[in-house]
Rosetta silent file (secondary structure, phi, psi, omega in degrees, C-alpha in Angstrom):
SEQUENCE: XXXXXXXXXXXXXXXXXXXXXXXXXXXXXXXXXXXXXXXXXXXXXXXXXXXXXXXXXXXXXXXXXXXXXXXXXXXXXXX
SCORE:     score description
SCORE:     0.000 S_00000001
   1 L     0.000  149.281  170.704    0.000    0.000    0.000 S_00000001
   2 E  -111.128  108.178  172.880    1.106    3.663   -0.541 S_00000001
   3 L   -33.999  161.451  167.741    1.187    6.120    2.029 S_00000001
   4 L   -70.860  -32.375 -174.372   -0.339    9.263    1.879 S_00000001
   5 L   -93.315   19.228  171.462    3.238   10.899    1.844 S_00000001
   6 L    94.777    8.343  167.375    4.189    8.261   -0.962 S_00000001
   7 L   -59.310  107.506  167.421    6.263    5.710    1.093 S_00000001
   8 E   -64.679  145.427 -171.390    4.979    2.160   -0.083 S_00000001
   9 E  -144.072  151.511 -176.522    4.299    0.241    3.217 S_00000001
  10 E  -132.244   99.727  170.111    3.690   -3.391    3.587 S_00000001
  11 E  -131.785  156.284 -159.589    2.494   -5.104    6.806 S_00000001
  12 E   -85.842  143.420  168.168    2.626   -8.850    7.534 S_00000001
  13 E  -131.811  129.497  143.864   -0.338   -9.868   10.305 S_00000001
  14 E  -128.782 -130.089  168.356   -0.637  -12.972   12.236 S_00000001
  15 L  -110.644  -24.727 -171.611   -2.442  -13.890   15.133 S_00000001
  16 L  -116.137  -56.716 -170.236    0.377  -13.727   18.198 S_00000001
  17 L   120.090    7.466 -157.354    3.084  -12.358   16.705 S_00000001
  18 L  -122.331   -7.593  173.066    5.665  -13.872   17.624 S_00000001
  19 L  -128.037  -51.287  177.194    6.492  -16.151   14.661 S_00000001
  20 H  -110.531  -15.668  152.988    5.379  -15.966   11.396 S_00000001
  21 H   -66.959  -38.000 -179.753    4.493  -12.168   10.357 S_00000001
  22 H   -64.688  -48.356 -176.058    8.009  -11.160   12.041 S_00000001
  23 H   -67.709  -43.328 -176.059    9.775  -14.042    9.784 S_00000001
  24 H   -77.535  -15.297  163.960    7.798  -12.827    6.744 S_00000001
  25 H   -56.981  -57.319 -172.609    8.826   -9.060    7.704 S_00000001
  26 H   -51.164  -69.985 -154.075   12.557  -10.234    8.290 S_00000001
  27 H   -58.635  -57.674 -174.092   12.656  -12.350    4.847 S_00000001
  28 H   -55.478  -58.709 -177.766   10.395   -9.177    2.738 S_00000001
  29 H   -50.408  -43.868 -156.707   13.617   -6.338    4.650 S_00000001
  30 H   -53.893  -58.140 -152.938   16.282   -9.201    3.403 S_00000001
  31 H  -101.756  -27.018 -164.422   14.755   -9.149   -0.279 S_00000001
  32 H  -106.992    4.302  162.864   12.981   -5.979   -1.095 S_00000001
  33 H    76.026 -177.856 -158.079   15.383   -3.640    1.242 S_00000001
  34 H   -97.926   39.238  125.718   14.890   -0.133    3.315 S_00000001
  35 H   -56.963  -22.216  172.486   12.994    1.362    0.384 S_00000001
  36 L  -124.887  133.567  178.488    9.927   -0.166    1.542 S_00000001
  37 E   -78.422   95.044 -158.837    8.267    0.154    4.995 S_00000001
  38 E  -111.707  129.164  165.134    8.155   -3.462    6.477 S_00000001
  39 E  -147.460  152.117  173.633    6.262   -3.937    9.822 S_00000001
  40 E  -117.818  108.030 -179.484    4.616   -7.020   11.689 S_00000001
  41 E  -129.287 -156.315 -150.745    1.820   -7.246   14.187 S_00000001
  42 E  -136.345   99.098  162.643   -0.712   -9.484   15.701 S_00000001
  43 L   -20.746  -58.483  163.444   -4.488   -9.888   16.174 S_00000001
  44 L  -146.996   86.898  172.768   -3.670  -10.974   19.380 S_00000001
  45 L   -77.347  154.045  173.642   -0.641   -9.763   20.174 S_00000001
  46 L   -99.413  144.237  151.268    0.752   -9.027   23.807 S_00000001
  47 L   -65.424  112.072  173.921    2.839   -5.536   23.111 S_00000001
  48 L   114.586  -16.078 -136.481    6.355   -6.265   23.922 S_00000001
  49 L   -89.464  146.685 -178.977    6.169   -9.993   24.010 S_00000001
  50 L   -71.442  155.148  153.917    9.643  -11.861   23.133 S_00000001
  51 L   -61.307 -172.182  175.816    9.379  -13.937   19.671 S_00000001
  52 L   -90.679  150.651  160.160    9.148  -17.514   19.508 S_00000001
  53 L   -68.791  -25.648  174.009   12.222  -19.190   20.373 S_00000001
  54 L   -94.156   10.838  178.175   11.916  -21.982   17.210 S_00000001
  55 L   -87.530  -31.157 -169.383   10.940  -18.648   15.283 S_00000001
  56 H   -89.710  -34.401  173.694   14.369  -17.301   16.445 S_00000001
  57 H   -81.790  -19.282 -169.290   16.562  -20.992   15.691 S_00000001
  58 H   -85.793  -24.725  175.821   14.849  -21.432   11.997 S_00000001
  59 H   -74.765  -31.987  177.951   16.415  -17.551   11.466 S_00000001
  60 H   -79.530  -11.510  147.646   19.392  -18.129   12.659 S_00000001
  61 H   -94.820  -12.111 -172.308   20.249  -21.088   10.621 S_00000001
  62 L  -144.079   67.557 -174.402   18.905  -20.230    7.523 S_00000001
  63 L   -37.186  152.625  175.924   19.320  -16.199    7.452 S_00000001
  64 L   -93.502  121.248 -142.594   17.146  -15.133    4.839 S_00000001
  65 L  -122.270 -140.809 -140.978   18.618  -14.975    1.407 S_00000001
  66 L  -101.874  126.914  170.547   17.856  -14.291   -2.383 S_00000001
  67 L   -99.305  139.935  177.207   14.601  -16.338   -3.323 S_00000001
  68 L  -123.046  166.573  175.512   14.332  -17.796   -6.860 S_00000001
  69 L  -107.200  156.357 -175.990   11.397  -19.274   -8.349 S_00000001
  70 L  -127.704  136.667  178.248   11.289  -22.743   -9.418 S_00000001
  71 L   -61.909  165.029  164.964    8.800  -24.326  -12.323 S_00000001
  72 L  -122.414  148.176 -151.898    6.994  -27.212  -11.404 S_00000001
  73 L   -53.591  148.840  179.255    7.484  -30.229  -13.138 S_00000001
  74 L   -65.062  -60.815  163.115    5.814  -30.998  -16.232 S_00000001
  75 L   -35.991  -22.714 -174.131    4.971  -34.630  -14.885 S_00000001
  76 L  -122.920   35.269  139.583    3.034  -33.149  -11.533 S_00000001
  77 L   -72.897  169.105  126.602    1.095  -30.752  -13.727 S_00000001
  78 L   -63.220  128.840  167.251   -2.546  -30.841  -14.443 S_00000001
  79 L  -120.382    0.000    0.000   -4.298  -30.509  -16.926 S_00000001
């Protein structure tokens, strides 16, 4: 979405908050950079609340990097 003062802004919602809108914020800053205005909240969020700790070991082994797209096989289409 685009701000009123023309800043495109994007934000990821989940329900706590503590896992999977921050990792899709972190991975969206990684690839689209501080040109866009990345934020994460929560339906029912506590304000202030620590992340998840397995939210915090899957970033820290697998930092978030370049994403490519991949086709999917002709053999597991449909038609």
């Amino acid at each position: 979405m685009q701000r009123a003062d023309g800043v495109t802004s994007v934000l990821f919602v989940c329900r706590g908050n503590t896992c999977r809108s921050p990792m899709a914020a972190a991975l969206a800053r990684k690839v689209l950079g501080s040109e866009i205005e990345i934020q994460s909240a929560g339906i029912e969020a506590c304000d202030g609340a620590p992340a998840a700790q397995n939210a915090v070991a899957v970033m820290a082994e697998r930092p978030p990097g370049p994403q490519r797209t991949s086709p999917i096989a002709r053999s597991k289409r449909r038609t």
